[in-house]
C-alpha positions, 0 to 999 in steps of 0.5 A: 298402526300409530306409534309416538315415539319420545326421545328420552333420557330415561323412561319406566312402566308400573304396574300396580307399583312395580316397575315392570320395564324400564330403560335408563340409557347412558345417553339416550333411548327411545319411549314407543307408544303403540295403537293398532286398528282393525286393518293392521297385521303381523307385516305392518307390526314388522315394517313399523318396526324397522321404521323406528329402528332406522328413525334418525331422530337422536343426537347427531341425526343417528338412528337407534340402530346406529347407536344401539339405544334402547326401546321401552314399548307401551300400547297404548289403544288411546292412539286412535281416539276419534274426538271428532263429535262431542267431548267423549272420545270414541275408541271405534277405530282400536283394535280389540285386545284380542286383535291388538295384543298379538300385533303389538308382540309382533313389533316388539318381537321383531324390534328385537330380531334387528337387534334393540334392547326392548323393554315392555310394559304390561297388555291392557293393564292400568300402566304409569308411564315415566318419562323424561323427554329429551329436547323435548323430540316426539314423533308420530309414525303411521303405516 
């Protein structure tokens, strides 16, 4: 599982012209891009939860938790291009739908269970992502 994860000032989702989630945080929040490939499962979803939970990257090396900023949660299968031959990417390495999708709820699911205020946007959908970068801070996690 690979999340970047953006520290933001705000952050939305749209689909087909509706924002379908969004954080506005009065100080800061974080924007978590989701890709899962065929070797995760619910117990890394959970663990790559808690990691972004307890990352100490906003102000004053505080974690989300420590200040409660709110998460907006995007899959994103284009985490695991493999661009190693020619100039198309090659989407091997993402997890199908069906595989990804569950997982995907699983670290959402269980971001909440720690306590964040999540937001989400839409499985599979042709999504609009904006953000505004704060420092700019990004941020890959793997497990």
């Amino acid at each position: 599982m690979r999340v970047l994860v953006q520290r933001v000032r705000s952050a939305s989702v749209t689909v087909d012209g509706e924002v379908v989630g969004e954080i506005r945080p009065a100080t800061q929040g974080l924007l978590a891009l989701v890709g899962v490939t065929h070797e995760d499962d619910a117990t890394k979803a959970r663990r790559m939860a808690e990691k972004l939970w307890q990352l100490r990257i906003l102000d004053d090396e505080r974690s989300a938790s420590d200040v409660s900023a709110p998460i907006l949660v995007v899959s994103q299968f284009t985490l695991y291009a493999n661009t190693d031959k020619g100039r198309r990417p090659s989407w091997n390495a993402a997890a199908p739908g069906p595989v990804a999708e569950p997982l995907v709820t699983e670290f959402t699911d269980a971001l909440t269970a720690l306590g964040a205020t999540v937001q989400t946007g839409v499985f599979g959908a042709d999504m609009q992502v904006h953000l505004v970068n704060d420092g700019p801070v990004t941020v890959l996690l793997e497990l």
